[in-house]
FIKOL-948954 format. One record per atom (N, C-alpha, C): x, y, z; residue number from 1; atom name; residue in one letter. Coordinates in nm, 4 decimals. Each point is the difference from the previous one (the first is absolute). Layout:
% FIKOL-948954
+----------+----------+----------+-----+------+-----+
|        u |        v |        w |   n | atom | res |
+----------+----------+----------+-----+------+-----+
|        X |        Y |        Z | NUM |   CA |   a |
...
+----------+----------+----------+-----+------+-----+
***
This chain:
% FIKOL-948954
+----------+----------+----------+-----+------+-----+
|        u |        v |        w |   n | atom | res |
+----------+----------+----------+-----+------+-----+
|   1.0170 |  -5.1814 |   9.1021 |   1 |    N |   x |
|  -0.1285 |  -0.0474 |  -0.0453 |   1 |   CA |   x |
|  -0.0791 |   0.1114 |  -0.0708 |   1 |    C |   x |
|  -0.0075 |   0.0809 |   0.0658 |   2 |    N |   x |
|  -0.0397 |   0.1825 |  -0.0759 |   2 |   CA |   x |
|   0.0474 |   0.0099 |  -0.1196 |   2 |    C |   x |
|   0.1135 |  -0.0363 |  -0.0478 |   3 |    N |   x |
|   0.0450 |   0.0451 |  -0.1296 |   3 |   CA |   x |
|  -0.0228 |  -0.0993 |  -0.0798 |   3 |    C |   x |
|  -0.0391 |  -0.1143 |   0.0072 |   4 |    N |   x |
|  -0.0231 |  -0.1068 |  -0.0810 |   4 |   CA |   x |
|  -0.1772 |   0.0033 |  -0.0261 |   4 |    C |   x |
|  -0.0434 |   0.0228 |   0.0979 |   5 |    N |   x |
|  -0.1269 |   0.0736 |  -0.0126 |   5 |   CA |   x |
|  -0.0289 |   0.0619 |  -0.1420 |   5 |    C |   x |
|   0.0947 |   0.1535 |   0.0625 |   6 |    N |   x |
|  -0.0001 |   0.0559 |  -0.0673 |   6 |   CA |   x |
|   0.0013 |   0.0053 |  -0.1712 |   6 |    C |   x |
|   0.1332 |  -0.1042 |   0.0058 |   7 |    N |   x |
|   0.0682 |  -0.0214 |  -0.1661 |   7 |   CA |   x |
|  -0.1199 |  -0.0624 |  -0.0592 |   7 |    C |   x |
|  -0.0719 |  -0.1063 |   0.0786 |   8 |    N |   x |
|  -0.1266 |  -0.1172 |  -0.0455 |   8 |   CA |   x |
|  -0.1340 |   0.1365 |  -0.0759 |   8 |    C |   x |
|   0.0003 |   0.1024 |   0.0872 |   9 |    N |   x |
|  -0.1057 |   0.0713 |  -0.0145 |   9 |   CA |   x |
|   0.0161 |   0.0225 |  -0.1305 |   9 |    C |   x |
|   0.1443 |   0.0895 |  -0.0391 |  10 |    N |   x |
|   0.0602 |   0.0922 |  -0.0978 |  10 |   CA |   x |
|  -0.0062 |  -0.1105 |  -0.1011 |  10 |    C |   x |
|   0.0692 |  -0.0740 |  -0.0091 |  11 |    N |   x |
|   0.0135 |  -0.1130 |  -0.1130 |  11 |   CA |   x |
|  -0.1740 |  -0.0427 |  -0.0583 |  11 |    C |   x |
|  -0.0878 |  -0.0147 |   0.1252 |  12 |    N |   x |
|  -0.1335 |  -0.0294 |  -0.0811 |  12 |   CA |   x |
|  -0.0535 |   0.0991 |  -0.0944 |  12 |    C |   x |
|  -0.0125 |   0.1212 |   0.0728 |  13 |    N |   x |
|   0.0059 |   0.1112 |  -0.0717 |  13 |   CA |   x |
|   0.0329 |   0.0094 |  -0.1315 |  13 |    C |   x |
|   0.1051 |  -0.0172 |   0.0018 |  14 |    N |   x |
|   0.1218 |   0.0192 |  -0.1291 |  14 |   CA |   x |
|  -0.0442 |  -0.0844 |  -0.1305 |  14 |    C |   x |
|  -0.0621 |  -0.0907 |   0.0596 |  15 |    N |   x |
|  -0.0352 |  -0.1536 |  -0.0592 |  15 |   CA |   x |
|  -0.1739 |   0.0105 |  -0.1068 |  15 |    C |   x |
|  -0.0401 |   0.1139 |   0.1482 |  16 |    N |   x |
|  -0.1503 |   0.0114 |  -0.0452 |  16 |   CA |   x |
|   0.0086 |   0.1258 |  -0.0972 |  16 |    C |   x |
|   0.0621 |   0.0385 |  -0.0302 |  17 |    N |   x |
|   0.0317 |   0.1637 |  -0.0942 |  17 |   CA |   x |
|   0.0682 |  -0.0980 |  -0.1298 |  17 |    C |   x |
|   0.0550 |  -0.0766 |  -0.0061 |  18 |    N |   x |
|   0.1008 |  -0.0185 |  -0.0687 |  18 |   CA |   x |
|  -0.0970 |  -0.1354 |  -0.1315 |  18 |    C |   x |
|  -0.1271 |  -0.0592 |   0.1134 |  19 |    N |   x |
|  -0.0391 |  -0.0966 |  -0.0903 |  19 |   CA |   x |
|  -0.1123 |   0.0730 |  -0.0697 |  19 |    C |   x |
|  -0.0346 |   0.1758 |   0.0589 |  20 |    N |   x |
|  -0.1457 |   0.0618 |  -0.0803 |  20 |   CA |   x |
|  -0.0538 |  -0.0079 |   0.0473 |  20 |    C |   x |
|  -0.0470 |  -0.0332 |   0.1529 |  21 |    N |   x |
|  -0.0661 |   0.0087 |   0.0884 |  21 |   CA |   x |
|  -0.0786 |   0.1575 |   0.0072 |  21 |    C |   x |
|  -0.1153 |   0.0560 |  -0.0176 |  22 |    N |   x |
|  -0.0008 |   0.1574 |   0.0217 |  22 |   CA |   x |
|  -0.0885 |  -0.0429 |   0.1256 |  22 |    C |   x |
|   0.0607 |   0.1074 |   0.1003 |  23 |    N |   x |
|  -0.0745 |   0.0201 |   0.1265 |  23 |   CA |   x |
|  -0.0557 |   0.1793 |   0.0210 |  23 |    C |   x |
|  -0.0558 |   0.0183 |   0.0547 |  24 |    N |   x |
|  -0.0054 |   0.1454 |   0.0661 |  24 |   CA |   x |
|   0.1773 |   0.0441 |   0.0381 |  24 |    C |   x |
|   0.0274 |   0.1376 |  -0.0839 |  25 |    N |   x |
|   0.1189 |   0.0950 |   0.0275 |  25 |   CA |   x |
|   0.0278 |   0.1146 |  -0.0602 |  25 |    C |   x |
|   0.0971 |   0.0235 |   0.0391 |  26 |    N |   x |
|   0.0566 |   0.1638 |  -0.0319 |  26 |   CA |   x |
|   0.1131 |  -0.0625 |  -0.1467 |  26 |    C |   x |
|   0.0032 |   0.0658 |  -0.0598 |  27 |    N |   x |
|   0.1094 |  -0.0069 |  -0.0941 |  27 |   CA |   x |
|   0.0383 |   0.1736 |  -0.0417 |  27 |    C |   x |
|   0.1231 |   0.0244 |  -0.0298 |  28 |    N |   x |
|   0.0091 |   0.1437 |  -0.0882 |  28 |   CA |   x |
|   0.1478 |   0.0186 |  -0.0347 |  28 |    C |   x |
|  -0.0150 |   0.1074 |  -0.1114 |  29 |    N |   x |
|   0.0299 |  -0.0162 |  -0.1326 |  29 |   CA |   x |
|   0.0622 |   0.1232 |  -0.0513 |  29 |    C |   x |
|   0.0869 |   0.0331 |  -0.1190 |  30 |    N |   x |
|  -0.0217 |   0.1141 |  -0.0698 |  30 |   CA |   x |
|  -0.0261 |  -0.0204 |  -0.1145 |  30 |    C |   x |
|  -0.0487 |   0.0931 |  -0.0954 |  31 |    N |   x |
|  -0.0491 |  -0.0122 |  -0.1587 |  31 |   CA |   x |
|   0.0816 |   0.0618 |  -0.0461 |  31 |    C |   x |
|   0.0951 |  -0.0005 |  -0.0965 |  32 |    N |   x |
|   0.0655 |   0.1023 |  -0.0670 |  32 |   CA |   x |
|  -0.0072 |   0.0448 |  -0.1486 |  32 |    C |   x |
|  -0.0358 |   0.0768 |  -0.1023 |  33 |    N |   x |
|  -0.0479 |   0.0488 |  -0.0705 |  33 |   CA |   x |
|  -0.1255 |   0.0274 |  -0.0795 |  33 |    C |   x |
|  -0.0253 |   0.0400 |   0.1032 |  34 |    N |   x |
|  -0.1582 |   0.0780 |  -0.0083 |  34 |   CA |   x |
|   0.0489 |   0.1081 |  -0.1070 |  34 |    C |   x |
|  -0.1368 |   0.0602 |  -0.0312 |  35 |    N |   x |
|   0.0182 |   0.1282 |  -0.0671 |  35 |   CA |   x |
|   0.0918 |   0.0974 |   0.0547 |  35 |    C |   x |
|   0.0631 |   0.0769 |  -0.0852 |  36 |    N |   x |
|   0.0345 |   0.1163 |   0.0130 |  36 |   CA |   x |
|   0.1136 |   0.0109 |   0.1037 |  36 |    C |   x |
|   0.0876 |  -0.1378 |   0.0047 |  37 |    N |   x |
|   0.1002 |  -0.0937 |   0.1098 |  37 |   CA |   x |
|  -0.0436 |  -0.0099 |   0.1054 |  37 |    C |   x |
|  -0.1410 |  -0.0024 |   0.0386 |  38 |    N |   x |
|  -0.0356 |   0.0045 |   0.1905 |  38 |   CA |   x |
|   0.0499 |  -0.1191 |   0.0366 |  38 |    C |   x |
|   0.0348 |  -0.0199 |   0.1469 |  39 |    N |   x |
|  -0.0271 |  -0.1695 |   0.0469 |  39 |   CA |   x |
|  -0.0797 |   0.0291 |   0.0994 |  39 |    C |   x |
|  -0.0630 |  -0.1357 |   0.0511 |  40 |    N |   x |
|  -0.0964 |   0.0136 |   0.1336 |  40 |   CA |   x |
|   0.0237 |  -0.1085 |   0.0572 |  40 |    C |   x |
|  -0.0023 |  -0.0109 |   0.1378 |  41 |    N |   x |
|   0.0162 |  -0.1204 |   0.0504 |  41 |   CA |   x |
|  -0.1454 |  -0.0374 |  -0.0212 |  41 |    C |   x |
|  -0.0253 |  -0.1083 |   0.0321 |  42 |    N |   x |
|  -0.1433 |  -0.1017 |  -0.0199 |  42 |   CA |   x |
|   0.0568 |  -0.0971 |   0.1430 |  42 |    C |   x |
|  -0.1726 |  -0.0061 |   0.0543 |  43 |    N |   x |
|  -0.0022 |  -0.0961 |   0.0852 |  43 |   CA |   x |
|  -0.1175 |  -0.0759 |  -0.0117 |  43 |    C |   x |
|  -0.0177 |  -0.1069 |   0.0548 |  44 |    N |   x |
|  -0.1256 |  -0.0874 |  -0.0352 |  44 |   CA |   x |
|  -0.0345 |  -0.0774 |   0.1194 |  44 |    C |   x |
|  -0.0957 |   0.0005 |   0.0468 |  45 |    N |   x |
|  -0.0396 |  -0.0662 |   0.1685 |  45 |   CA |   x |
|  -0.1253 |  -0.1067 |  -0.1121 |  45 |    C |   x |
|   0.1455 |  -0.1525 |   0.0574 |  46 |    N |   x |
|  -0.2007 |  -0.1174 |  -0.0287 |  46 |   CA |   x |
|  -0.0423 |   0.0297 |   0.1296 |  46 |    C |   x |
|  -0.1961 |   0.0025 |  -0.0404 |  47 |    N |   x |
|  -0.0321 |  -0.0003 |   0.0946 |  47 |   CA |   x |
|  -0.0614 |  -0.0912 |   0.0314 |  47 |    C |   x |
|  -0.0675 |  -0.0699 |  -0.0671 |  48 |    N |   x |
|  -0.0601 |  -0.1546 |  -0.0072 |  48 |   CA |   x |
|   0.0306 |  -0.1001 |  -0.0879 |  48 |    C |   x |
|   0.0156 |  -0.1284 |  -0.0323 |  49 |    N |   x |
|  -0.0083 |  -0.0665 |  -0.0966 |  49 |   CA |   x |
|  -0.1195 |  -0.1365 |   0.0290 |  49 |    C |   x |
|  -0.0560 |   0.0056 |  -0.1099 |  50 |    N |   x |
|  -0.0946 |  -0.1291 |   0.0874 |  50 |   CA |   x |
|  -0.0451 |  -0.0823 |  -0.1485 |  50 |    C |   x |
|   0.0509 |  -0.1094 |   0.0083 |  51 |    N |   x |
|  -0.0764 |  -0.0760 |  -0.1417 |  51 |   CA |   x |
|   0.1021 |   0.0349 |  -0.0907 |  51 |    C |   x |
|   0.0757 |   0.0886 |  -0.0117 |  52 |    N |   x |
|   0.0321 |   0.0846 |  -0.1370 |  52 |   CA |   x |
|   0.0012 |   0.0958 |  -0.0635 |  52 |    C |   x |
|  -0.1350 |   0.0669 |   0.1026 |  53 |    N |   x |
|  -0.0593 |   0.1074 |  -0.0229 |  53 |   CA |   x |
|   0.1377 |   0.1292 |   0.1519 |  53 |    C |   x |
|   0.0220 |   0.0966 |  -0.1123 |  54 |    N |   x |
|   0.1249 |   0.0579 |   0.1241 |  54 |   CA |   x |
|  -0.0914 |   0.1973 |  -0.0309 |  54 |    C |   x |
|  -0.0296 |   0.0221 |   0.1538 |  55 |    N |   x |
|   0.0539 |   0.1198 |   0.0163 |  55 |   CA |   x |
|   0.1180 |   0.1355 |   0.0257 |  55 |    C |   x |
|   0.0254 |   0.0595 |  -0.0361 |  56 |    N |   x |
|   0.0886 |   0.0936 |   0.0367 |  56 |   CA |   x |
|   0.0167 |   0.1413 |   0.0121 |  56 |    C |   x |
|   0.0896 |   0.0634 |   0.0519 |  57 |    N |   x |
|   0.0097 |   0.1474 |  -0.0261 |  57 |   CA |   x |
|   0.1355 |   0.0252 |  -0.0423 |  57 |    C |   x |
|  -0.0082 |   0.0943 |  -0.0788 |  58 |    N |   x |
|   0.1285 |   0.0515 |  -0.0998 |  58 |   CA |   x |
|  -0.0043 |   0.1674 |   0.0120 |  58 |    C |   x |
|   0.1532 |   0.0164 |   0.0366 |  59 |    N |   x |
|   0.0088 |   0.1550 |  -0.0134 |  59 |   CA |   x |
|   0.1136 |   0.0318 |  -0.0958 |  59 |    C |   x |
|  -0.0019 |   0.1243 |  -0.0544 |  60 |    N |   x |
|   0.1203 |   0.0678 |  -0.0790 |  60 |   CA |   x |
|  -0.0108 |   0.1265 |   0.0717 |  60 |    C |   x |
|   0.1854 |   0.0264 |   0.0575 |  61 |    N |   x |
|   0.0271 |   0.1219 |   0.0052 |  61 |   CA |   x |
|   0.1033 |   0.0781 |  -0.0617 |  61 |    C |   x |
|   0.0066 |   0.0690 |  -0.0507 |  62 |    N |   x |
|   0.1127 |   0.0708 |  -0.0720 |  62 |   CA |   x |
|   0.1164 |   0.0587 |   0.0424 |  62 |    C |   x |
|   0.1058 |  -0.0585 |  -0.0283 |  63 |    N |   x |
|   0.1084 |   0.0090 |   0.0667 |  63 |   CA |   x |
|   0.0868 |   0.1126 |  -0.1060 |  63 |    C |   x |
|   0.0323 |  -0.0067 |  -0.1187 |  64 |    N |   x |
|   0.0630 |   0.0635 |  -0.0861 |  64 |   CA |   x |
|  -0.1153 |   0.0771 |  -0.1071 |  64 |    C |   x |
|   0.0805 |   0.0937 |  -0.0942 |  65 |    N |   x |
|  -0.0917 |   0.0425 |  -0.1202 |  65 |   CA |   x |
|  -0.0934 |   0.1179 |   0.0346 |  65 |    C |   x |
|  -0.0613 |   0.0562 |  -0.1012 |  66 |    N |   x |
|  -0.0851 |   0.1496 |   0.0389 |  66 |   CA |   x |
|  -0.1629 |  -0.1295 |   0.0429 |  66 |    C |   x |
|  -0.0393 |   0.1298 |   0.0799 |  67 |    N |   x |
|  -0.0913 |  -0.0735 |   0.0472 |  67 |   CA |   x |
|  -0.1311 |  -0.0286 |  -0.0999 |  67 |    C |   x |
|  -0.0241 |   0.1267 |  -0.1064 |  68 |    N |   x |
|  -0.0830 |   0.0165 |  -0.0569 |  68 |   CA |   x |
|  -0.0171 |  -0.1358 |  -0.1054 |  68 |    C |   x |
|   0.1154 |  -0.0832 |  -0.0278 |  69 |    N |   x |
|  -0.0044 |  -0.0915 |  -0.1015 |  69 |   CA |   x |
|  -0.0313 |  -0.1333 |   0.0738 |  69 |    C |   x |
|  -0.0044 |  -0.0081 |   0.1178 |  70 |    N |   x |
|  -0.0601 |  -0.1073 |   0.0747 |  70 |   CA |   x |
|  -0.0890 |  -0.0110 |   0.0978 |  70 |    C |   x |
|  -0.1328 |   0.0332 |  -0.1309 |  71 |    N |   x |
|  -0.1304 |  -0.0130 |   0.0631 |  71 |   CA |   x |
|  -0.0823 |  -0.1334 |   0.0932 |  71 |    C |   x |
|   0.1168 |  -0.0867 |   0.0321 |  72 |    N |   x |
|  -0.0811 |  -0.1055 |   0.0120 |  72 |   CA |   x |
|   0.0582 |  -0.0496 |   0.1516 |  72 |    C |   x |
|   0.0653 |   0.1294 |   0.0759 |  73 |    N |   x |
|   0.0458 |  -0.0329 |   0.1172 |  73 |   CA |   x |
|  -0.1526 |   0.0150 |   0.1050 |  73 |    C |   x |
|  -0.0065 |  -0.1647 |   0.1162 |  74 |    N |   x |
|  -0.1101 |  -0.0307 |   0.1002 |  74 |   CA |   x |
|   0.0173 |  -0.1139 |   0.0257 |  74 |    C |   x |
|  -0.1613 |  -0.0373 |   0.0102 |  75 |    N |   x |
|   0.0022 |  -0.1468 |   0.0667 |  75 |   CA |   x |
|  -0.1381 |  -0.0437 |  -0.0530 |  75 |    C |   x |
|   0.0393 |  -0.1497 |  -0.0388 |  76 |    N |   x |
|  -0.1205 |  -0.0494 |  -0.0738 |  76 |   CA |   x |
|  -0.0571 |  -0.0913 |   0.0972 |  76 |    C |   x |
|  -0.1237 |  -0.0385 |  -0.0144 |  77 |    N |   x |
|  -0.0085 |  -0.1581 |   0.0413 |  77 |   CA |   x |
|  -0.0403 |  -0.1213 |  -0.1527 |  77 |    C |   x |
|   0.1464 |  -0.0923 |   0.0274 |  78 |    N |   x |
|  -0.0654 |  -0.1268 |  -0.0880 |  78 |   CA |   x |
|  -0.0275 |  -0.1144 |   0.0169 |  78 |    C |   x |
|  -0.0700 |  -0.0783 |  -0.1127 |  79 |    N |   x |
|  -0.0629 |  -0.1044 |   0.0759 |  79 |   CA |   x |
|   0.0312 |  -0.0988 |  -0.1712 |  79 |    C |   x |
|   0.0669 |  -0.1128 |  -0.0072 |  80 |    N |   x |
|   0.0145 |  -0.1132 |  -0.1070 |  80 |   CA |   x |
|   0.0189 |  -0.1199 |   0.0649 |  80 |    C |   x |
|   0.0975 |  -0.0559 |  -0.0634 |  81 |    N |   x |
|   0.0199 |  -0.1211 |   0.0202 |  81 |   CA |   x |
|   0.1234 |  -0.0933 |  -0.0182 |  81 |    C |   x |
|   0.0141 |  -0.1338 |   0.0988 |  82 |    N |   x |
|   0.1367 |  -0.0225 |   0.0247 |  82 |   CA |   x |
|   0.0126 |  -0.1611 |  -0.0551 |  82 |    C |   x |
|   0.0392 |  -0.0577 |  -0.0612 |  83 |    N |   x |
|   0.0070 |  -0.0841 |  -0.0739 |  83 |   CA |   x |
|   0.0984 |  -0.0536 |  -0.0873 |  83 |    C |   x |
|   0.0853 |  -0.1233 |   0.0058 |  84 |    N |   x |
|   0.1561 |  -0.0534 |  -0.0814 |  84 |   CA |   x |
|   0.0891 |   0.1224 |   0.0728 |  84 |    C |   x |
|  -0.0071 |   0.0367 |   0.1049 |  85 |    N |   x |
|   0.1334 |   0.0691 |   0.0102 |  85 |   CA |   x |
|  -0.0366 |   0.1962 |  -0.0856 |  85 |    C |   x |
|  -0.0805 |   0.0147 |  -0.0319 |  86 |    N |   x |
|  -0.0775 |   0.1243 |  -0.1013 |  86 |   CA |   x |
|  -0.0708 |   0.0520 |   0.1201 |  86 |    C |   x |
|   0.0262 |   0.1446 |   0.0121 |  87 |    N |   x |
|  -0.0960 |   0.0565 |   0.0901 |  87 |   CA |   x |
|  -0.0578 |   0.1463 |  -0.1055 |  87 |    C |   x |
|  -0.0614 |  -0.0478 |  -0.0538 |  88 |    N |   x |
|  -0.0757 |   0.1749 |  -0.0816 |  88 |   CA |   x |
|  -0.1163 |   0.1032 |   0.1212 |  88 |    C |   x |
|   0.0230 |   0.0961 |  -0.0348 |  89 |    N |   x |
|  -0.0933 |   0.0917 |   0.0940 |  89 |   CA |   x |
|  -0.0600 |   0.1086 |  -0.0255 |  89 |    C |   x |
|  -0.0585 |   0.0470 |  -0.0213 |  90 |    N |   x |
|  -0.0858 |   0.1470 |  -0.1079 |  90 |   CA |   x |
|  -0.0633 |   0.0641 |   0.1242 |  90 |    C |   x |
|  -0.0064 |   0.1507 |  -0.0365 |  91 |    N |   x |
|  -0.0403 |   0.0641 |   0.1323 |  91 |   CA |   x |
|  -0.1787 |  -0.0188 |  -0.0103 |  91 |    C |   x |
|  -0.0541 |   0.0227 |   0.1002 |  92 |    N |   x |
|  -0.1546 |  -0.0317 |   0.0155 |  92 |   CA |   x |
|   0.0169 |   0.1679 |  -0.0356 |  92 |    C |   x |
|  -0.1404 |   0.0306 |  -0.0845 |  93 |    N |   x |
|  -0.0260 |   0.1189 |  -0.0724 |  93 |   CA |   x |
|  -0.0611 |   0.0650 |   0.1061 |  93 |    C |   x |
|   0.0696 |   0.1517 |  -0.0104 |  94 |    N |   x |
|  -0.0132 |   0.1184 |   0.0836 |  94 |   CA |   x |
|   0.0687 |   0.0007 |   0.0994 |  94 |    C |   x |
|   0.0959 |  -0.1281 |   0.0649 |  95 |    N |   x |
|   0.0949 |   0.0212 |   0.0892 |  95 |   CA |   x |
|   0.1196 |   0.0784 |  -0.0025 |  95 |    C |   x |
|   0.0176 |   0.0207 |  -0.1253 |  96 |    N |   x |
|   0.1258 |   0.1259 |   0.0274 |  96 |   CA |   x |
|   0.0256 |   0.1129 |   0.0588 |  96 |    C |   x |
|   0.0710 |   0.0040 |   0.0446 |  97 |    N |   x |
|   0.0261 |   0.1446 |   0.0907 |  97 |   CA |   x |
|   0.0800 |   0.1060 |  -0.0815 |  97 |    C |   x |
|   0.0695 |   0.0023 |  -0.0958 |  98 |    N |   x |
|   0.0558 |   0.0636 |  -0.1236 |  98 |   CA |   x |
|  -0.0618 |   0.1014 |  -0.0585 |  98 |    C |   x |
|   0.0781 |   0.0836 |  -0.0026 |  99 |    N |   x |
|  -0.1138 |   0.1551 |  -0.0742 |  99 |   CA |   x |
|   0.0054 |  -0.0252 |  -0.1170 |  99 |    C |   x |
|   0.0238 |  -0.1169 |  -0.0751 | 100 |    N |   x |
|  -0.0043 |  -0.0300 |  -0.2026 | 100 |   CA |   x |
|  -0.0976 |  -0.1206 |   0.0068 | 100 |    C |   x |
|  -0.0146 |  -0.0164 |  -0.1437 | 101 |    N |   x |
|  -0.0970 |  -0.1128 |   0.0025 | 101 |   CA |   x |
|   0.0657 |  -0.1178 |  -0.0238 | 101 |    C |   x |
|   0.0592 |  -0.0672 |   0.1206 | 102 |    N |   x |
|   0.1012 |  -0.0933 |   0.0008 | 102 |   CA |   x |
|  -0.0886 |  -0.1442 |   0.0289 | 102 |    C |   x |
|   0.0570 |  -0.1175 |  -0.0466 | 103 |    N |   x |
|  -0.0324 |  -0.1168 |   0.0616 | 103 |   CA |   x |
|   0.1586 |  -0.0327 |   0.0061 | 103 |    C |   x |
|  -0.0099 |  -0.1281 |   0.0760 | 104 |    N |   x |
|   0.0785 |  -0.0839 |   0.0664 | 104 |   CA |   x |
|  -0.0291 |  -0.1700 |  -0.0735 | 104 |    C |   x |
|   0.1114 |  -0.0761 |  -0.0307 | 105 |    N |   x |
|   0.0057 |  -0.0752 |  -0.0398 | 105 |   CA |   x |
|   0.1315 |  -0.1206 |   0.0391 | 105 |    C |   x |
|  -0.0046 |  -0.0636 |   0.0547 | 106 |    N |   x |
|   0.1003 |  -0.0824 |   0.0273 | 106 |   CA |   x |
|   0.0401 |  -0.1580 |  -0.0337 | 106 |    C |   x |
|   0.0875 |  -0.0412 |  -0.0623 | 107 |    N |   x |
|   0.0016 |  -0.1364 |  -0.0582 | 107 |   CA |   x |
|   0.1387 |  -0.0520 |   0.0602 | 107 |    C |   x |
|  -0.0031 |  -0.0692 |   0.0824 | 108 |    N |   x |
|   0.1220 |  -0.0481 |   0.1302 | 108 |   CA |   x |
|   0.0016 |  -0.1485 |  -0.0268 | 108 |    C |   x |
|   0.1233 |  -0.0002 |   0.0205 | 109 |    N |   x |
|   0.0296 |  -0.2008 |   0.0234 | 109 |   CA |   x |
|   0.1076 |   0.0031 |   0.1274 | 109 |    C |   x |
|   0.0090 |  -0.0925 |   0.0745 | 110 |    N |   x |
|   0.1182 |  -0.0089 |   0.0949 | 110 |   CA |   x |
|   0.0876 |  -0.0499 |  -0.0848 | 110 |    C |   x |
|   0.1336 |   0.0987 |   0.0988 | 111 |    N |   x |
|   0.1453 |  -0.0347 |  -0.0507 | 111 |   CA |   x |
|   0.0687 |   0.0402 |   0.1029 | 111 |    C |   x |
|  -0.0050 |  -0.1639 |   0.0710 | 112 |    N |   x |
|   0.0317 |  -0.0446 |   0.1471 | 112 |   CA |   x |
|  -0.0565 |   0.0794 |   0.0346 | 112 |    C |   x |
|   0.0432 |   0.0821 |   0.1157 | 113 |    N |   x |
|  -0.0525 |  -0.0090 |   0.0976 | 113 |   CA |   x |
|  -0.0987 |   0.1642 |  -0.0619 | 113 |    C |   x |
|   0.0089 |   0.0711 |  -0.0846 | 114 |    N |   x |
|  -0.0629 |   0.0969 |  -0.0254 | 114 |   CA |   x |
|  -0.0608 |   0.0374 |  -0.1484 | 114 |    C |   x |
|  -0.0746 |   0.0718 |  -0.0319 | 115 |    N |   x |
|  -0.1254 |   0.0239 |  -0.1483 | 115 |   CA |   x |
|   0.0478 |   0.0755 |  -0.0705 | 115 |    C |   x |
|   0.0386 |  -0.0356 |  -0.0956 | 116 |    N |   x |
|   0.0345 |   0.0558 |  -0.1349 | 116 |   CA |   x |
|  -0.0782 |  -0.0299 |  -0.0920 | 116 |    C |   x |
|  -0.0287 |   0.1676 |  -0.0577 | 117 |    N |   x |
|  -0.0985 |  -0.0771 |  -0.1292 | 117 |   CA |   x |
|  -0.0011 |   0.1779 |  -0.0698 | 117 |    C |   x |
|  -0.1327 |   0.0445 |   0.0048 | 118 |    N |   x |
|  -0.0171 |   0.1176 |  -0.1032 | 118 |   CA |   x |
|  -0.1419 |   0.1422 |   0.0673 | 118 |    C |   x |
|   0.0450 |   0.0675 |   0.0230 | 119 |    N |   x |
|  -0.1233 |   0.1197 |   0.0445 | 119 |   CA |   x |
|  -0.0578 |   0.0269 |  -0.1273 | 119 |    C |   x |
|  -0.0807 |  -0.0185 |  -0.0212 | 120 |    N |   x |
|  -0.1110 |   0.0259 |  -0.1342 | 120 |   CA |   x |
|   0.0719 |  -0.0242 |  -0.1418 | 120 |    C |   x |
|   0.0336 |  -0.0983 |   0.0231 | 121 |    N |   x |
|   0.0031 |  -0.0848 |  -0.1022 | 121 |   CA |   x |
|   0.1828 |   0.0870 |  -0.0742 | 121 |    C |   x |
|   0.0721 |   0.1038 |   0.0286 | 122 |    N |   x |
|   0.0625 |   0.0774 |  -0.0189 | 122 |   CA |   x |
|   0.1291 |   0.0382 |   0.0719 | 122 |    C |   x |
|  -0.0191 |  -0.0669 |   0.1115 | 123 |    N |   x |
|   0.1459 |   0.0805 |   0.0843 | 123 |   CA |   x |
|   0.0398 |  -0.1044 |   0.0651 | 123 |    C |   x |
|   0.1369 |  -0.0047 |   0.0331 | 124 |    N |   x |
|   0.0149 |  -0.1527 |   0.0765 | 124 |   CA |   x |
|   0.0425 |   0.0471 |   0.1038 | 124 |    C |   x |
|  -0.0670 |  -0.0912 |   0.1118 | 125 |    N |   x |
|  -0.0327 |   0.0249 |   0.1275 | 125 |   CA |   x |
|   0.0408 |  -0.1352 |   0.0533 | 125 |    C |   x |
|   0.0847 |   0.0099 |   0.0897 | 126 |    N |   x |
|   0.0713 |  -0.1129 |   0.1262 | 126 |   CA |   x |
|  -0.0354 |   0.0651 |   0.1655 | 126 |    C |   x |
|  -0.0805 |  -0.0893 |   0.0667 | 127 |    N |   x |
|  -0.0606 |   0.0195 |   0.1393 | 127 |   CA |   x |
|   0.0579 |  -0.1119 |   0.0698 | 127 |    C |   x |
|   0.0855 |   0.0563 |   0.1053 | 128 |    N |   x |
|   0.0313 |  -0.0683 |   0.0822 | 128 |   CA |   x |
|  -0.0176 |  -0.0228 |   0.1479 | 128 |    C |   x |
|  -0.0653 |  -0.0918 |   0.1030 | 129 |    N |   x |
|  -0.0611 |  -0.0546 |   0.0993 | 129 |   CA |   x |
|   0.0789 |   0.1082 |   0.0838 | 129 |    C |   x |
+----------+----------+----------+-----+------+-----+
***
């Protein structure tokens, strides 16, 4: 009975990711060709969604590359919107934690169960649950 439970839980789940459902979560990621070849992983915590209206937080850390060419490693907070399956997100100004004058930009659609779309309009970025 536990495992049928179980499968019922997993399968709704699966079901609610899969039709665009956005709830509060963790997703993360890597970016790969940044300047100067860096990559960074990226992570993104929803933290609310309500109406349409979605909060979040987004970090970049630098995994590869000189450090000096990737000024835009931290943590933002953003706040857009979720709508047809489209989740866009722009950082709220002065939230960066980045020693450059970086913003954050995100344009996501589900694909199944995880967000693929674009970090500032420029790098393609896949986040997975």
């Amino acid at each position: 009975m536990k495992r049928a439970s179980l499968f019922v839980v997993c399968f709704i789940a699966t079901v609610a990711c899969r039709a665009g459902d956005l709830a509060p979560g963790h997703f993360s990621g890597t970016i790969a060709g940044l300047k100067a070849k860096n990559t960074a992983t990226a992570t993104l915590d929803i933290v609310t969604v309500d109406d349409g209206r979605v909060k979040a937080r987004f970090a970049l850390v630098r995994l590869t590359g000189p450090k000096l060419a990737f000024r835009c490693e931290g943590k933002y907070e953003l706040a857009g919107t979720y709508a047809g399956n489209k989740l866009v997100l722009a950082d709220v100004a002065g939230s960066g934690t980045g020693p450059g004058d970086c913003h954050a930009r995100l344009d996501l659609a589900f694909d199944g169960a995880q967000l693929s779309g674009t970090y500032n309009r420029a790098y393609d970025l896949v986040l997975k649950p």
